[in-house]
N, C-alpha and C positions, 0 to 999 in steps of 0.2 A: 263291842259296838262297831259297828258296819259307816261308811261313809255315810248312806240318808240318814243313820239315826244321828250320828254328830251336826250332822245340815241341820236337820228338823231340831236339834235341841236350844244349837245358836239361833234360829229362827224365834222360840220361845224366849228366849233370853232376853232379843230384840223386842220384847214386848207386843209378836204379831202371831197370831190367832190362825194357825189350820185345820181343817178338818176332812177329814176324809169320812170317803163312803162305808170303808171297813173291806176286807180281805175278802175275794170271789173265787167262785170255785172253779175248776177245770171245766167241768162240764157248760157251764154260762159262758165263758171264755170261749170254747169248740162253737157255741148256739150260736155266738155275736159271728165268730170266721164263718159261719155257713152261709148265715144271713144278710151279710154284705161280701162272701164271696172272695177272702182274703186266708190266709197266711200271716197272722201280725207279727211282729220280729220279738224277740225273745225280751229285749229289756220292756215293752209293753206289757206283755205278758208276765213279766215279773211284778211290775206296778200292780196291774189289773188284781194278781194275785195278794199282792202285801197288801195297797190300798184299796182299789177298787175305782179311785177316780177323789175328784175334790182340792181339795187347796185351799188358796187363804181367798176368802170373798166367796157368797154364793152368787151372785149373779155373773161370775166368771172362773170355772172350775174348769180343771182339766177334765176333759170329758172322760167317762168309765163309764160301770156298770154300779147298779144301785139294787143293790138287796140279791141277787143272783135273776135280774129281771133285763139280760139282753138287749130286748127290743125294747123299751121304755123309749117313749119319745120325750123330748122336750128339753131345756139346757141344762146341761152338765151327763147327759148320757150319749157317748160317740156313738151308742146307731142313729139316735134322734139326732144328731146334733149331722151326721152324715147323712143322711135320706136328706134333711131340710137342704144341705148347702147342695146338692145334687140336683134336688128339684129347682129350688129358686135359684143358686148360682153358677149355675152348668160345673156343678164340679166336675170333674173325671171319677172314674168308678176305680182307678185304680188311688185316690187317694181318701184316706181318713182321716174325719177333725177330730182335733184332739183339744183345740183352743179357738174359739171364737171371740173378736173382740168387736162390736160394733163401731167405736169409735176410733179406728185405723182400718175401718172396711177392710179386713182379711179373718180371715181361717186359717188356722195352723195345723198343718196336716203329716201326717205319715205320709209320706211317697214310697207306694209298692213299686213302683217300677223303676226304683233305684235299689234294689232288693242287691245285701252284697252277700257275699259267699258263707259269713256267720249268719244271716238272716236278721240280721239290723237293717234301717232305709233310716233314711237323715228325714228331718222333719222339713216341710217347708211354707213360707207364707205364701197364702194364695189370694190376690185379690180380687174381691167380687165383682168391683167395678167392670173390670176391663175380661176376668174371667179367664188370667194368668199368674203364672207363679212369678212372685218378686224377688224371691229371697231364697236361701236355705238361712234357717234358724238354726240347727244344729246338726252333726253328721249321724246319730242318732235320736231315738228318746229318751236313752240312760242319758246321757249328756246336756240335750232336752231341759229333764227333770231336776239333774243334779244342779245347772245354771240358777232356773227358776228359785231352788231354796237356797241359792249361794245368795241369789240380789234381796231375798227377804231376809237373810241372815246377818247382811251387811251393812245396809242404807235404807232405806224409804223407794223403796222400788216401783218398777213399775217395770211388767213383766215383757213391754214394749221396747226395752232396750237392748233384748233379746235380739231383735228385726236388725239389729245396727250389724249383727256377726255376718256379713254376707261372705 
């Protein structure tokens, strides 16, 4: 048993409820990097592939790919959930949402232009408001991710408390 499966088990234990999209393939993975023009960093890419995207709550999912469908607009899929915040929030082209929350106006994004030499980029919050980054959430998405099931696994979370690790 790997670290997420021990996270995700204590998260069940906790009495809280995840779901994932289900495992996507290399090839949907390559479609999404074309189509937004990136390189995703490898711990993404691991996700993408084991889960696909999802989490606990649908109307706030870590963004992925859903059925091996890329470009799928709409929430919980990072091209949709990235085109929107590009168009309406001047995002930068060089970052990816991976987490939208309406109620702390920010997006949680991949930062490619933090790209390190393993090809990981730290995640960071961007707010829409102002149309700046506030934060780094974490120095990866493995890390990212691992945090996110540690605070379901532990307390009555709120994936908001994340924002605090500046």
């Amino acid at each position: 048993m790997d670290t997420l499966d021990a996270l995700i088990e204590q998260v069940q234990r906790a009495g809280r409820t995840l779901k994932f999209y289900g495992p996507q393939n290399i090839e949907s993975i390559q479609a999404l990097e074309k189509a937004l023009s990136v390189k995703l960093p490898p711990s993404y890419v691991a996700f993408l592939r084991r889960f696909g995207g999802g989490g606990e709550g649908a109307s706030t999912p870590i963004a992925g790919i859903y059925e091996n469908q890329p470009m799928t607009e709409g929430v919980g899929s990072v091209y949709g959930e990235t085109i929107l915040a590009r168009e309406d929030y001047r995002l930068p082209s060089d970052y990816i949402v991976i987490y939208s929350d309406d109620e702390i106006k920010a997006v949680w994004c991949i930062d490619m232009r933090r790209t390190m030499p393993d090809g990981e980029c730290p995640v960071v919050s961007f707010d829409v408001n102002s149309g700046s980054t506030n934060a780094t959430i974490a120095p990866t998405f493995g890390s990212f991710f691992e945090h996110y099931l540690q605070i379901r696994a532990n307390k009555p979370g709120e994936i908001n408390s994340l924002a605090s690790k500046r």
